[in-house]
C-alpha positions as CSV (number, residue, x, y, z in Angstrom):
1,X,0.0,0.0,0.0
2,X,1.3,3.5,-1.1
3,X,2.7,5.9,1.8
4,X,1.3,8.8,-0.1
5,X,-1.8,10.7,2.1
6,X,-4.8,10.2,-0.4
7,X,-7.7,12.7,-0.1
8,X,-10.8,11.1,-1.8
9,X,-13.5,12.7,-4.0
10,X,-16.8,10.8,-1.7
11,X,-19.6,10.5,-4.4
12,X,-18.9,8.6,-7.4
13,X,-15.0,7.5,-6.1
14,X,-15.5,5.9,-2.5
15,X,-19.5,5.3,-2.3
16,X,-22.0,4.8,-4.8
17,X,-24.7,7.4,-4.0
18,X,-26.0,8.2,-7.2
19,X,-29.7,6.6,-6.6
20,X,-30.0,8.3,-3.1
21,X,-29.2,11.7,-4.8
22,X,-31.5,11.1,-8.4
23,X,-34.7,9.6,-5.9
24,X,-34.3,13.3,-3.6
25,X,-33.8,15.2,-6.5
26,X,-36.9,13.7,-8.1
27,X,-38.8,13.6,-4.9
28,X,-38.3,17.2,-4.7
29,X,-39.7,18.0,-8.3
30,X,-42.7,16.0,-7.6
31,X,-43.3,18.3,-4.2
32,X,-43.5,21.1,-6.5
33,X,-45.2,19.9,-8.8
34,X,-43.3,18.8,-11.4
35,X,-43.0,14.9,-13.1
36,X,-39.4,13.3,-12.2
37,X,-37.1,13.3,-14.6
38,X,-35.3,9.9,-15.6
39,X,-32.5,8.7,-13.5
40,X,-30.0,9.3,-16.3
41,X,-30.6,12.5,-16.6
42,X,-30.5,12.7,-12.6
43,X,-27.2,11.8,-12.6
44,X,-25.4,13.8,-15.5
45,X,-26.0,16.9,-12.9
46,X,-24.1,15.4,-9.9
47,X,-20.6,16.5,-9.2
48,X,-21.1,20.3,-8.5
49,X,-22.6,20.5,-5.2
50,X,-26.6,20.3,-4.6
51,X,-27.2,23.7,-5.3
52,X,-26.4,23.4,-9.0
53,X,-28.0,19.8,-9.2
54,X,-31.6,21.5,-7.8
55,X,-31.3,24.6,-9.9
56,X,-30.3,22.6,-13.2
57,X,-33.0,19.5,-12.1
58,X,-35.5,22.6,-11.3
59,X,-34.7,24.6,-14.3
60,X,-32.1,27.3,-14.8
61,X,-34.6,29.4,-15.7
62,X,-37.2,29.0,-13.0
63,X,-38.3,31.8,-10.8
64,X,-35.0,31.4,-7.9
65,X,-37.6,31.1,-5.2
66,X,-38.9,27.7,-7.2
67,X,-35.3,26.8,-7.3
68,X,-34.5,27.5,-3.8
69,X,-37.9,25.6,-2.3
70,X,-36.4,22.9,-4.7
71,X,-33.1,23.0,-2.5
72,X,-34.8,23.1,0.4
73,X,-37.0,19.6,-0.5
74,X,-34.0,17.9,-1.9
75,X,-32.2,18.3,1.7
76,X,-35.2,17.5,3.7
77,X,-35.9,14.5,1.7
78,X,-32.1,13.5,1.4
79,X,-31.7,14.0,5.3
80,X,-33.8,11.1,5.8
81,X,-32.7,9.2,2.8
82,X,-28.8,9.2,1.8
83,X,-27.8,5.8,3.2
84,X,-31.2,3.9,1.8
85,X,-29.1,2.1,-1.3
86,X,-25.4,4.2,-1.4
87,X,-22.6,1.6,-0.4
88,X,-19.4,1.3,-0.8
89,X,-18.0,0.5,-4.5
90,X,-16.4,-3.3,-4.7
91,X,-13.6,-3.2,-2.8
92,X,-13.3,0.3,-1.6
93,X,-14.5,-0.8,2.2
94,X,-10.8,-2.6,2.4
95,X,-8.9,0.0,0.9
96,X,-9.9,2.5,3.3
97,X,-10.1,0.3,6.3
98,X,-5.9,-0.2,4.8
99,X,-5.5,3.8,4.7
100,X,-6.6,4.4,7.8
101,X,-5.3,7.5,9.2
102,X,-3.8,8.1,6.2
103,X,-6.3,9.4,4.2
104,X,-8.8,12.2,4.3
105,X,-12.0,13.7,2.3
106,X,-12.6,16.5,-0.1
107,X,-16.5,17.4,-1.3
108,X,-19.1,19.4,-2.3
109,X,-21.5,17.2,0.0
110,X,-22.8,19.8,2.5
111,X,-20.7,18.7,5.4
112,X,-23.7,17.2,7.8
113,X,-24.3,14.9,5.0
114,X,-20.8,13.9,4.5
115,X,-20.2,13.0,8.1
116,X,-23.3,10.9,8.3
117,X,-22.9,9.1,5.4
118,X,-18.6,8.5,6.7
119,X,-20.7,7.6,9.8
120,X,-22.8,5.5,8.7
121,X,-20.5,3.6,6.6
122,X,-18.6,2.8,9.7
123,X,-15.7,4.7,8.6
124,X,-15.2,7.8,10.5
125,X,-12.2,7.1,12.3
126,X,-10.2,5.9,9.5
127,X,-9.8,9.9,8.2
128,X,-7.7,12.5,9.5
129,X,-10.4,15.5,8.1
130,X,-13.5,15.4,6.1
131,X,-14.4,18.6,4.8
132,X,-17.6,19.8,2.7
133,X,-18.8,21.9,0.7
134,X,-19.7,24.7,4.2
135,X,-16.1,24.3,5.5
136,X,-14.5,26.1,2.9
137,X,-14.9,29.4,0.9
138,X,-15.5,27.6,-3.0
139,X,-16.8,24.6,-4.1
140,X,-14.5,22.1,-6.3
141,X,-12.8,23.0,-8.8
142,X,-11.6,25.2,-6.5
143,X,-9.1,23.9,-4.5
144,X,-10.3,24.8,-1.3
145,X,-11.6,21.7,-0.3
146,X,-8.3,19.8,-1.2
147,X,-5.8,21.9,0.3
148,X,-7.9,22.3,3.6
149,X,-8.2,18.8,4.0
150,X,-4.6,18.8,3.9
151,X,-4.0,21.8,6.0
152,X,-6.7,19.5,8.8
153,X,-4.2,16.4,8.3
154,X,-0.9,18.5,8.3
155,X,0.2,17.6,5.2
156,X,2.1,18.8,2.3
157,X,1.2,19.0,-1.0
158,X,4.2,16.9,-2.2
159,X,3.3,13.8,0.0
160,X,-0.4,13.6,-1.0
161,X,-2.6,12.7,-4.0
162,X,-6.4,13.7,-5.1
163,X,-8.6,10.4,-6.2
164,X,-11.6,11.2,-8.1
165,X,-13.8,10.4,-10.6
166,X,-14.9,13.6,-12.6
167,X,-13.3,16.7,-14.7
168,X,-14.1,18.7,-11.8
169,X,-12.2,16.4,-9.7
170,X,-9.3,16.7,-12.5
171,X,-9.8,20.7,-12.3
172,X,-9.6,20.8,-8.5
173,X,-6.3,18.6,-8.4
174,X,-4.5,21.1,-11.0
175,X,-5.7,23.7,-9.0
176,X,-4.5,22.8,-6.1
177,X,-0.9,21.6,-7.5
178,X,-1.6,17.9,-6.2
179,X,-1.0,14.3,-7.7
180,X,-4.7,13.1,-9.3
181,X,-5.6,9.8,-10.3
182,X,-9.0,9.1,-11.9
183,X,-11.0,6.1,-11.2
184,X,-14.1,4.9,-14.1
185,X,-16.1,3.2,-11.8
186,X,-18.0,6.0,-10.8
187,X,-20.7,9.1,-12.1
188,X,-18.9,10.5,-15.1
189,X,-18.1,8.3,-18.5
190,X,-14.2,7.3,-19.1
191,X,-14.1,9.1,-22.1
192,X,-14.2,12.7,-19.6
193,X,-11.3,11.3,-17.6
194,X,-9.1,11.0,-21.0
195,X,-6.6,14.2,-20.1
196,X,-6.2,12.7,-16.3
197,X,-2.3,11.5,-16.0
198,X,-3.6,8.6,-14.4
199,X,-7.0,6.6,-15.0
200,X,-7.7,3.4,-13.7
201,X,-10.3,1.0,-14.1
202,X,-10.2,-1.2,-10.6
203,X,-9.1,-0.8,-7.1
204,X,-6.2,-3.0,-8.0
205,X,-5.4,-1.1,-10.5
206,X,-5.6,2.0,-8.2
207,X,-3.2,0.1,-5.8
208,X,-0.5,-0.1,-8.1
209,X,-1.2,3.8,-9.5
210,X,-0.6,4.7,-5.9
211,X,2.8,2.9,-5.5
212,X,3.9,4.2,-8.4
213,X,3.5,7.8,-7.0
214,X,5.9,6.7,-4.6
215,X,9.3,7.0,-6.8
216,X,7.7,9.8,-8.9
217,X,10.2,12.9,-8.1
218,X,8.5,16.1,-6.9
């Protein structure tokens, strides 16, 4: 297992969570009134924070008090719901259980929701920091996230890496100056990951992408 400090991307790169987030998000537009939209569609919005999920699910160009109830139902609904069927992907459980204490999170899942769901999972003592989308300033692809997590852990930029599975993931990592490897098992097509220095298709392959980092001069 790599010595490198790994700061995860949660949705789509350490948990499945994409039918929790597309039945709140459709559960929502029904409250106001609205049919649900299908599931695919759902989950082409995820990856920006709920805010822009709800106004692009709700309609850019809805009245901002229809969008903003539309924020409001999502969260009350996905208070009550976010563990129902997210899990784990294959094989992640291990690989953080192996990284423990070693490792920390960086998303734009309000933070409540993040620690629940780490919670939940049975994981929270295996990270060092978990911060949301409230701790910081910006949202991904800012770099906020990243380098507070890091700042939390006490760690520098040279002995860490960003996993994630999305462009935005890719963006933050640049942003930030940080190591970034992309995994395809999660929310965005492989084809988006194609400029990522390394993309890998399986936690074994992620394994090895991490011990490579560790004779890569910085």
């Amino acid at each position: 297992m790599s010595g490198r400090f790994v700061v995860w991307d949660l949705d789509g790169t350490l948990v499945d969570s994409g039918a929790d987030i597309v039945a709140s998000a459709n559960a929502a537009r029904v409250q106001l009134g609205m049919p649900p939209l299908a599931d695919a569609a759902v989950r082409e919005l995820i990856g920006e924070g709920a805010k822009q999920l709800m106004d692009r699910t709700v309609g850019v160009d809805a009245p901002e008090e229809l969008r903003r109830r539309g924020l409001e139902l999502f969260y009350e609904h996905y208070g009550e719901h976010l563990l129902d069927r997210t899990r784990p992907y294959a094989g992640v459980d291990a690989l953080v259980r192996a990284h423990a204490g070693r490792q920390a999170i960086a998303t734009n899942k309000p933070s409540p929701f993040a620690h629940r769901m780490v919670e939940g999972l049975g994981w929270h003592r295996f990270f060092r920091a978990i911060v949301g989308r409230d701790d910081v300033p910006h949202r991904k692809p800012a770099p906020d996230a990243v380098l507070r997590a890091l700042e939390i852990a006490r760690v520098d930029l040279p002995n860490a890496v960003f996993v994630g599975d999305s462009p935005i993931d890719l963006a933050t990592a640049r942003a930030a100056g940080i190591d970034f490897i992309a995994v395809t098992w999660g929310l965005r097509p492989r084809q988006e990951l194609a400029d990522a220095p390394a993309v890998v298709d399986s936690v074994a392959e992620l394994e090895a992408a991490l011990a490579r980092l560790e004779g890569k001069a910085r």
